[in-house]
RODO-2510 file (C-alpha; in nm, 4 decimals, decimal comma):
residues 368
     n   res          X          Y          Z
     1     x    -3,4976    -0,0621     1,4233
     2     x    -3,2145    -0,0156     1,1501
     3     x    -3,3334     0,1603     0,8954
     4     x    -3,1674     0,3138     0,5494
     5     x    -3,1689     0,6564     0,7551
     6     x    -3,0023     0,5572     1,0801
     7     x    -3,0940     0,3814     1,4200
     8     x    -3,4159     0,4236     1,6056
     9     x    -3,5590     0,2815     1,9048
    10     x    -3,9546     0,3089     1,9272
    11     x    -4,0939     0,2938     2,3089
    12     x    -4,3743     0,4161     2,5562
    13     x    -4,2760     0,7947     2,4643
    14     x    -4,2462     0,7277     2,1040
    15     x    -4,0333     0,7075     1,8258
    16     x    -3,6681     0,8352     1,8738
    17     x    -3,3332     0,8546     1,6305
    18     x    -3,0643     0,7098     1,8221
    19     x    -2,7516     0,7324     1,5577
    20     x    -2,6751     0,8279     1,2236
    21     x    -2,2980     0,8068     1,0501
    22     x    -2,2280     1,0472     0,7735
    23     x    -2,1763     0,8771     0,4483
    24     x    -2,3559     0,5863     0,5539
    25     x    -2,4623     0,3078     0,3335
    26     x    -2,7718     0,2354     0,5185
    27     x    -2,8118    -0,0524     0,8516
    28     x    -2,9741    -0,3452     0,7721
    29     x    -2,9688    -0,5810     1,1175
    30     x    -3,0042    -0,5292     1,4386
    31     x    -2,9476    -0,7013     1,8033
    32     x    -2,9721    -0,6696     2,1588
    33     x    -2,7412    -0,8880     2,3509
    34     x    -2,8149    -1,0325     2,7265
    35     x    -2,6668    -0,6665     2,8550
    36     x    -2,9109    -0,5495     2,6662
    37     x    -2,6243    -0,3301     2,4340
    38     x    -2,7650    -0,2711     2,1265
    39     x    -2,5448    -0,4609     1,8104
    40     x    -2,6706    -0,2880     1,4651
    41     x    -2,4635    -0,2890     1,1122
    42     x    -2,4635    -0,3053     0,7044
    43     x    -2,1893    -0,2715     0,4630
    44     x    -2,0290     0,0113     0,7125
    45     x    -1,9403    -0,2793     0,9328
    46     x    -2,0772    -0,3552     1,2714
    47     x    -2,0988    -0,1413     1,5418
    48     x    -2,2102    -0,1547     1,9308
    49     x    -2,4373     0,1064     2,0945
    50     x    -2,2886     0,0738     2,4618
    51     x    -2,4053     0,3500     2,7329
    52     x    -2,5318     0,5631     2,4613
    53     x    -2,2061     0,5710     2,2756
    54     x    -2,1236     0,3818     1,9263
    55     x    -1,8112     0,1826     1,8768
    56     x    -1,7734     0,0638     1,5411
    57     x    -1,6230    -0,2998     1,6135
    58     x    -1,3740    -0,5466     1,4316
    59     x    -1,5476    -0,8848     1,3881
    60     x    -1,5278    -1,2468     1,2647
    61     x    -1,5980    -1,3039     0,9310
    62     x    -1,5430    -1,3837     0,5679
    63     x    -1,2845    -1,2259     0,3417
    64     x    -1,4373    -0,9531     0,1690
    65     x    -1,5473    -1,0062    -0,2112
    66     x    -1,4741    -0,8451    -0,5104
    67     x    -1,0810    -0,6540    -0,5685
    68     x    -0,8386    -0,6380    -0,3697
    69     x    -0,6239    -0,2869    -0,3311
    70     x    -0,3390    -0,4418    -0,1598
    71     x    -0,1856    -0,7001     0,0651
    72     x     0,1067    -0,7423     0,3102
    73     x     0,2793    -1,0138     0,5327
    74     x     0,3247    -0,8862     0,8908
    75     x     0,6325    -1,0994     1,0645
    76     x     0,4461    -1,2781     1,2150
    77     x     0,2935    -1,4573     0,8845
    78     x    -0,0598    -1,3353     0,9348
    79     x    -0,2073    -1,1789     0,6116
    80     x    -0,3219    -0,7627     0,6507
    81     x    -0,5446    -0,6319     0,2635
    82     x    -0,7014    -0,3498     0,2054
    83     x    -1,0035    -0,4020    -0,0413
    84     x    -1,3442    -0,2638    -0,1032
    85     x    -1,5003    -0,3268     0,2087
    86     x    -1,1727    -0,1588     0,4443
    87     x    -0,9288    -0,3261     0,5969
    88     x    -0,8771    -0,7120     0,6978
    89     x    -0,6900    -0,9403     0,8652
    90     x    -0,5918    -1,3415     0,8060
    91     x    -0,5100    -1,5372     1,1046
    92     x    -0,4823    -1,9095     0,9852
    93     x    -0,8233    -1,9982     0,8959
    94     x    -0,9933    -1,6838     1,1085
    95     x    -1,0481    -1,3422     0,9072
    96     x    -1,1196    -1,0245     1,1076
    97     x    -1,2723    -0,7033     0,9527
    98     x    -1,2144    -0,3754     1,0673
    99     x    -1,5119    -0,1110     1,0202
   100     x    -1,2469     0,1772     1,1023
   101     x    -0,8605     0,1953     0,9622
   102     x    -0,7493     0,3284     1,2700
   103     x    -0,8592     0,0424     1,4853
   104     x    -0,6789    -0,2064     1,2042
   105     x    -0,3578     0,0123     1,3023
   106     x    -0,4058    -0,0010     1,6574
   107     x    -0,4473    -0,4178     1,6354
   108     x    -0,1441    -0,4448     1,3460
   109     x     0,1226    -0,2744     1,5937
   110     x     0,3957    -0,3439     1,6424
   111     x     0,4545    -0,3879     1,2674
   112     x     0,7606    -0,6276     1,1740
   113     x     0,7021    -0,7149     0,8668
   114     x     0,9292    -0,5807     0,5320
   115     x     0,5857    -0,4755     0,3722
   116     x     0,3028    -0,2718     0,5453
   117     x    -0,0595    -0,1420     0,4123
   118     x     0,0926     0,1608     0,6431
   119     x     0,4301     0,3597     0,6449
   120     x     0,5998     0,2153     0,9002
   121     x     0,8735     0,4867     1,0146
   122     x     1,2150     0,3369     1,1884
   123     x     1,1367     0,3879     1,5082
   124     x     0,7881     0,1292     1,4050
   125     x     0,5000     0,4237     1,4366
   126     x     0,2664     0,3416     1,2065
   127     x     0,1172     0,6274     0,9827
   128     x    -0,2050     0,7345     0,8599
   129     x    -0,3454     1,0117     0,6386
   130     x    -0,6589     1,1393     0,7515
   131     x    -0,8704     1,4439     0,6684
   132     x    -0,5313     1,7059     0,6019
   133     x    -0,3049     1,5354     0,9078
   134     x    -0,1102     1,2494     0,9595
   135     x    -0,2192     1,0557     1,2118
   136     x     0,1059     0,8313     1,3891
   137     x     0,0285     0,5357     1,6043
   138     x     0,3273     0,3657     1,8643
   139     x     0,3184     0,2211     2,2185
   140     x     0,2166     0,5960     2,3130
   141     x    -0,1038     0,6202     2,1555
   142     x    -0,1988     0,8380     1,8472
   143     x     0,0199     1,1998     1,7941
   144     x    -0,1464     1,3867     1,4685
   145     x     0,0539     1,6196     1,2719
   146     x    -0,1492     1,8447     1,0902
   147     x    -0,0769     1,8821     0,7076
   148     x     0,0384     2,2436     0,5816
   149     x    -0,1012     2,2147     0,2302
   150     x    -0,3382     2,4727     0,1050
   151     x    -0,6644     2,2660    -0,0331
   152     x    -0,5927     2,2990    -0,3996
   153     x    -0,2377     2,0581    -0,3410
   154     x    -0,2997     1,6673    -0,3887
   155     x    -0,1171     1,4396    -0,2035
   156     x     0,0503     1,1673    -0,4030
   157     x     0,2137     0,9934    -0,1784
   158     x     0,3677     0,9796     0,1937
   159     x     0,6443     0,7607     0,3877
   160     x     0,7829     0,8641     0,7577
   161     x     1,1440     0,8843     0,8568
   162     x     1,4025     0,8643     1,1308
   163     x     1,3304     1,1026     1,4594
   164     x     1,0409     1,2098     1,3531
   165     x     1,0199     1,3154     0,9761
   166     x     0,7629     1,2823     0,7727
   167     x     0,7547     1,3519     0,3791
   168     x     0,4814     1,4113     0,1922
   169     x     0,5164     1,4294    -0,2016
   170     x     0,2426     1,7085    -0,3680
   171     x     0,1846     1,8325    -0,6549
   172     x     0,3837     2,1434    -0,5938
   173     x     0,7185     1,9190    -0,4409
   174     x     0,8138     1,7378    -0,1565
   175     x     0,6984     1,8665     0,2319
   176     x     0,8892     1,7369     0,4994
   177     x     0,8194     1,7391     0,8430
   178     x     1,0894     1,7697     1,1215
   179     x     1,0656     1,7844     1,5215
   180     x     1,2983     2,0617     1,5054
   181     x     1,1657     2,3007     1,2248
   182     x     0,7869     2,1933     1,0952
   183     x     0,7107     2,2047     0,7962
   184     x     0,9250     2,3128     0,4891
   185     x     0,8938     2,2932     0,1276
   186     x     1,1207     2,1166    -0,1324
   187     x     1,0307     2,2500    -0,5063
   188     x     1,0825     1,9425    -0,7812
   189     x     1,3396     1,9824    -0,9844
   190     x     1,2730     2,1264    -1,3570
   191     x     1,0964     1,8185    -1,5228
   192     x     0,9612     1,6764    -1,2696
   193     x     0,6112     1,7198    -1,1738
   194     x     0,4477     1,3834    -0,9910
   195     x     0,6637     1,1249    -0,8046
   196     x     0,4939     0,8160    -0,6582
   197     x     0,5882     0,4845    -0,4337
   198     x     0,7808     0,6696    -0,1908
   199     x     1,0753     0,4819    -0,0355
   200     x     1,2614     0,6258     0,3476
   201     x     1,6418     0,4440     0,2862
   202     x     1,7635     0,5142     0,6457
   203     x     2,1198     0,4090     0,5425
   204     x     2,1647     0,6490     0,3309
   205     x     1,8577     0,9242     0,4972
   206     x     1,7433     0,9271     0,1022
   207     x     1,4089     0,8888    -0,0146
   208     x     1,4118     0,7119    -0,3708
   209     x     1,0631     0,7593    -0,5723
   210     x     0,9751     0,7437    -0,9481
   211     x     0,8783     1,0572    -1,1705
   212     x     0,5428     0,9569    -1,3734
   213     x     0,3185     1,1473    -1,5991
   214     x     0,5500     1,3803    -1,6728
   215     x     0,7101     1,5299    -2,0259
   216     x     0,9849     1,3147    -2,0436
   217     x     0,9703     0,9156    -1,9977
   218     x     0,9152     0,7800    -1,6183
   219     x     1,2990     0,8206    -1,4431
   220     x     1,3992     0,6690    -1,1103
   221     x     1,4387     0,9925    -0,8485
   222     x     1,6186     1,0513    -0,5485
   223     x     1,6133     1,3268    -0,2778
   224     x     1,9129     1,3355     0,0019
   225     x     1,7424     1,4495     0,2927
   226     x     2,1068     1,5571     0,4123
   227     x     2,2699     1,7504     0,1677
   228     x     1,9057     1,8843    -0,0252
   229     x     2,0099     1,7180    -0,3724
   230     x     1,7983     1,5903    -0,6860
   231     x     1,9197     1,3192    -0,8805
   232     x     1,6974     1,2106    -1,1521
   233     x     1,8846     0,8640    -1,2667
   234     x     1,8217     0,8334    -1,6739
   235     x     1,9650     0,7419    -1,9803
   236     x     2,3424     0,9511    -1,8717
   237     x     2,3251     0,6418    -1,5834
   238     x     2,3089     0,3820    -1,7711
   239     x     2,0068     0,2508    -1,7225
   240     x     1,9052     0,1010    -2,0138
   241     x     1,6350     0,0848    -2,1384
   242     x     1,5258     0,3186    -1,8839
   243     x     1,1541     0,4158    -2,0019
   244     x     0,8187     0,4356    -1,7805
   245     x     0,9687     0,2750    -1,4372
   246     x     0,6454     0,1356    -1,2658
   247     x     0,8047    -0,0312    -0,9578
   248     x     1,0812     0,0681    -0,7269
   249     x     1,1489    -0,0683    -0,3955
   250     x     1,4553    -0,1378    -0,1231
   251     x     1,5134    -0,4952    -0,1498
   252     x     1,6111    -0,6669     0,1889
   253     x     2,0113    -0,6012     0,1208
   254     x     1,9660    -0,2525     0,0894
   255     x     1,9714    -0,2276    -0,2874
   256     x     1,7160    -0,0233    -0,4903
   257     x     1,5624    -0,2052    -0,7635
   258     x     1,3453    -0,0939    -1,0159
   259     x     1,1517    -0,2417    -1,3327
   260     x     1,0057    -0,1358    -1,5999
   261     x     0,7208    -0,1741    -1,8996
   262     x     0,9880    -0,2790    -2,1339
   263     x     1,0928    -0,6192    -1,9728
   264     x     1,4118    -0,4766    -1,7435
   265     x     1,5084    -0,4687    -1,3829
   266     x     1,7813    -0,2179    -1,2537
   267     x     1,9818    -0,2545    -0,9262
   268     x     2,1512     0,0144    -0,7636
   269     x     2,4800    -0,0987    -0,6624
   270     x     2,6176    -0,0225    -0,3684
   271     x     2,9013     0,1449    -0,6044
   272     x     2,6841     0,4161    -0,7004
   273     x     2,6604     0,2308    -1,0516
   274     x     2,3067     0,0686    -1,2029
   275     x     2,2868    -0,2708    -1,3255
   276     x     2,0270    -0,4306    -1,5928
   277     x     1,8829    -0,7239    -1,5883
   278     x     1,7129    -0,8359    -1,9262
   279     x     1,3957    -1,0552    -1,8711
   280     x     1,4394    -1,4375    -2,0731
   281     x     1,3602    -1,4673    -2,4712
   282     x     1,0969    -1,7129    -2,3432
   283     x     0,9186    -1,3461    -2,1680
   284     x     0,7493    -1,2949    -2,4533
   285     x     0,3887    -1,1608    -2,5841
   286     x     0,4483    -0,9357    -2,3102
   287     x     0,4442    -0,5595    -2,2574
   288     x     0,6567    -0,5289    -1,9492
   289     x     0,6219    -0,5351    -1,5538
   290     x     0,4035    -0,3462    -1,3286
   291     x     0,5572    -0,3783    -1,0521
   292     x     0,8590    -0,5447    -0,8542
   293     x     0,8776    -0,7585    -0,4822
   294     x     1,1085    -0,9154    -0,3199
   295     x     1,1399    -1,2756    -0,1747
   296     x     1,3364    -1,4238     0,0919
   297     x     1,6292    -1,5149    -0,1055
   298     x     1,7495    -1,2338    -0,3708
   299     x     1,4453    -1,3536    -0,5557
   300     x     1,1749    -1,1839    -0,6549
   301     x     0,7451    -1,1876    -0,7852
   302     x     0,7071    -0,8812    -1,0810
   303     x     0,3621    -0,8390    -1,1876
   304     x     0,3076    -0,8135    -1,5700
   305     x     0,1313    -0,5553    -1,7653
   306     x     0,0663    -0,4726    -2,1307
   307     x    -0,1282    -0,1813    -2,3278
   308     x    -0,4549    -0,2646    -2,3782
   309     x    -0,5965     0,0624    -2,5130
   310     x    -0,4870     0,4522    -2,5972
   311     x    -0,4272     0,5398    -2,2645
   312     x    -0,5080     0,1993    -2,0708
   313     x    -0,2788    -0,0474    -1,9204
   314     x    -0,3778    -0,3973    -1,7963
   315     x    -0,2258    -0,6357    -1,5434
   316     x    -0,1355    -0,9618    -1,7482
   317     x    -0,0088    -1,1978    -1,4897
   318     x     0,2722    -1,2984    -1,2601
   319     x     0,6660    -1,3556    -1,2784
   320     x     0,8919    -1,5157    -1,0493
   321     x     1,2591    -1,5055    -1,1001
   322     x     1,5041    -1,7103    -0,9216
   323     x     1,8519    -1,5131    -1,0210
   324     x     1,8309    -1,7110    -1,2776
   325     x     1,5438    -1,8754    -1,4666
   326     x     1,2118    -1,6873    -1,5099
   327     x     0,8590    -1,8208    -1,4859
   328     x     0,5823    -1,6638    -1,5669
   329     x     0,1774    -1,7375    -1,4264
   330     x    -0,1635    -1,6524    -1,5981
   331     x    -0,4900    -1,7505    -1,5330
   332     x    -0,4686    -1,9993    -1,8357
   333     x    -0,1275    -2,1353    -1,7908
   334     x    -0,1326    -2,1852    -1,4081
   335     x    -0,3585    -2,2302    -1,0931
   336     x    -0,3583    -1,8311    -1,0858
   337     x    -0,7348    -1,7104    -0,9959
   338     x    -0,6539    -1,3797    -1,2292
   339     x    -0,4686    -1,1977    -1,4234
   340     x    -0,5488    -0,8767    -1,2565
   341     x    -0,2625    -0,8405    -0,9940
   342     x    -0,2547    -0,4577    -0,7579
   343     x     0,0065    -0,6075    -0,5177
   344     x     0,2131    -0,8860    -0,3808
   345     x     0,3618    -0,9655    -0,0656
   346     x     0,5812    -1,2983     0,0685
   347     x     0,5603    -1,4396     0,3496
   348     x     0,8301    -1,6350     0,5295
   349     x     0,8197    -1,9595     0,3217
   350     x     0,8430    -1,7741     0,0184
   351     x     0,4624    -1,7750    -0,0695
   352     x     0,3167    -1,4969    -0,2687
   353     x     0,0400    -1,3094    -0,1223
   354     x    -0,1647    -1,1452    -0,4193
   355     x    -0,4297    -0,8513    -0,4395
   356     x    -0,6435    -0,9469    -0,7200
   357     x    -0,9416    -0,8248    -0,8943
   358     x    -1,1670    -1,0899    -0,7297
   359     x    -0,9886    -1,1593    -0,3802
   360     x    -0,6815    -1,2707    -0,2246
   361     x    -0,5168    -1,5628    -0,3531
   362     x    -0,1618    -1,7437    -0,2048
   363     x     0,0698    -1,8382    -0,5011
   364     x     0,3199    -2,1254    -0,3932
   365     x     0,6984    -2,0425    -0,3806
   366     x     0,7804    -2,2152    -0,6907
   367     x     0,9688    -2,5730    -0,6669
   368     x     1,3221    -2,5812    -0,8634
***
């Protein structure tokens, strides 16, 4: 019997609990197959009661309703979200749900895609924050690396990289992880209290971020892992205008770009300099962009966002630019499902891939 309190099986010598999962949401079928293993589930997923264990399984289905946390392209084209419901996977036409994260990692390696629901760390171990560790996935198996943080420090954000570092940004600065040494910590620099969207360049053995929700206006940031330098890149680099960057990412060349919610993208040249690119007249009734992904071609998909209250932002839409020309998608100008967009990612044709508030929906590489 599943039951809003667990599993039971009732027999000749009565009634007896067979399995309960902490923080369940309650099991609502159950079925014996010709083995006679014992198939129950509910909105945990579906699990398998095998020789008295429980395996929580990854099964056929439907693409999980409601919004859409984000999405990413593996190489091989098939589609990886992460949404209400956990994680899932788009092969073609078939859709696979995963009741546990850690067996989505497990069926997503190798990882060879440019985007990843995961950090993906150069040498392709996936990575995984769990319960105070960081739990790494390769061809080995799982290695965990427990967390040094006392429990008052929130995470904000982690990325792995090269032999074996890991960096994990707090509230207190950056903790990196090394084979050689452990754990160590890196104070912020004065001004700087939150950075967010971690980025590993292993050119350069950098990590680029962005500073938010701090005094001053959101600043691009970099740390070099090599020589233990801040730069926080602001008006004195010419990056104009340079206020509240929402987006930063590598871009396939090796260049770090970077928008904004006042209508601009910034590259970092290669020079050490910053260039700005101004969005069209024709951008207008619009705030500015959320955030910033790259296509196949040096073009890219920017999501748009405007103030919509005190303290409130909103997602407004979609923008591809070519190099050139800039188009931009809503909900009432185009075949776009909603305005609402958390992520994007392109698959090899040049299709966008976008996390919405009511699904996943593919956006067409745009025709010249």
């Amino acid at each position: 019997m599943a039951t809003g309190h667990g599993l039971f099986r009732l027999d000749d010598s009565g009634l007896q609990f067979v399995f309960q999962r902490p923080e369940y949401s309650g099991w609502q079928a159950v079925e014996l197959d010709s083995e006679e293993n014992v198939w129950f589930g509910g909105q945990d997923g579906v699990f398998r009661l095998h020789d008295n264990n429980v395996e929580p399984m990854p099964v056929l289905g439907t693409l999980p309703g409601g919004r859409v946390y984000a999405v990413a392209v593996n190489g091989d084209n098939t589609v990886w979200l992460r949404s209400g419901s956990g994680i899932s996977h788009l092969v073609g036409k078939r859709i696979y749900n995963f009741a546990e994260e850690s067996l989505a990692i497990e069926a997503a390696y190798p990882w060879t895609g440019r985007d990843s629901l995961w950090p993906v760390a150069p040498d392709g171990t996936l990575w995984l924050l769990v319960e105070g560790a960081l739990w790494g996935y390769n061809q080995s198996g799982w290695k965990v690396v427990a967390l040094d943080t006392t429990s008052d420090e929130h995470i904000k954000s982690y990325t792995a990289g090269a032999n074996g570092m890991l960096v994990v940004a707090g509230n207190s600065g950056l903790h990196i992880y090394t084979l050689d040494q452990g754990w160590r910590l890196v104070p912020y620099p004065q001004g700087t209290d939150n950075i967010g969207g971690m980025i590993y360049d292993a050119s350069t053995n950098t990590i680029w971020a962005r500073n938010y929700f701090s005094d001053s206006p959101d600043r691009v940031i970099r740390y070099n892992l090599d020589t233990g330098e801040w730069t926080l890149f602001g008006e004195e680099h010419r990056i104009i205008p340079f206020w509240s960057f929402n987006g930063v990412g590598l871009s396939p060349a090796g260049e770090i770009w970077a928008a904004n919610a006042t209508g601009s993208v910034v590259v970092y040249r290669a020079d050490g300099t910053w260039q700005s690119i101004i969005a069209s007249a024709d951008f207008l009734g619009v705030w500015g962009f959320g955030g910033i992904h790259f296509g196949n071609s040096g073009d890219l998909w920017l999501t748009t966002i405007e103030n919509c209250g005190l303290e409130s932002v909103c997602s407004t839409g979609l923008i591809y630019y070519d190099g050139t020309s800039w188009m931009r998608f809503t909900a009432e100008n185009s075949g776009l499902s909603d305005n609402w967009i958390s992520d994007v990612s392109v698959d090899s044709a040049g299709n966008a891939w976008l996390a919405t508030s009511i699904g996943l929906q593919r956006a067409p590489l745009p025709l010249p």
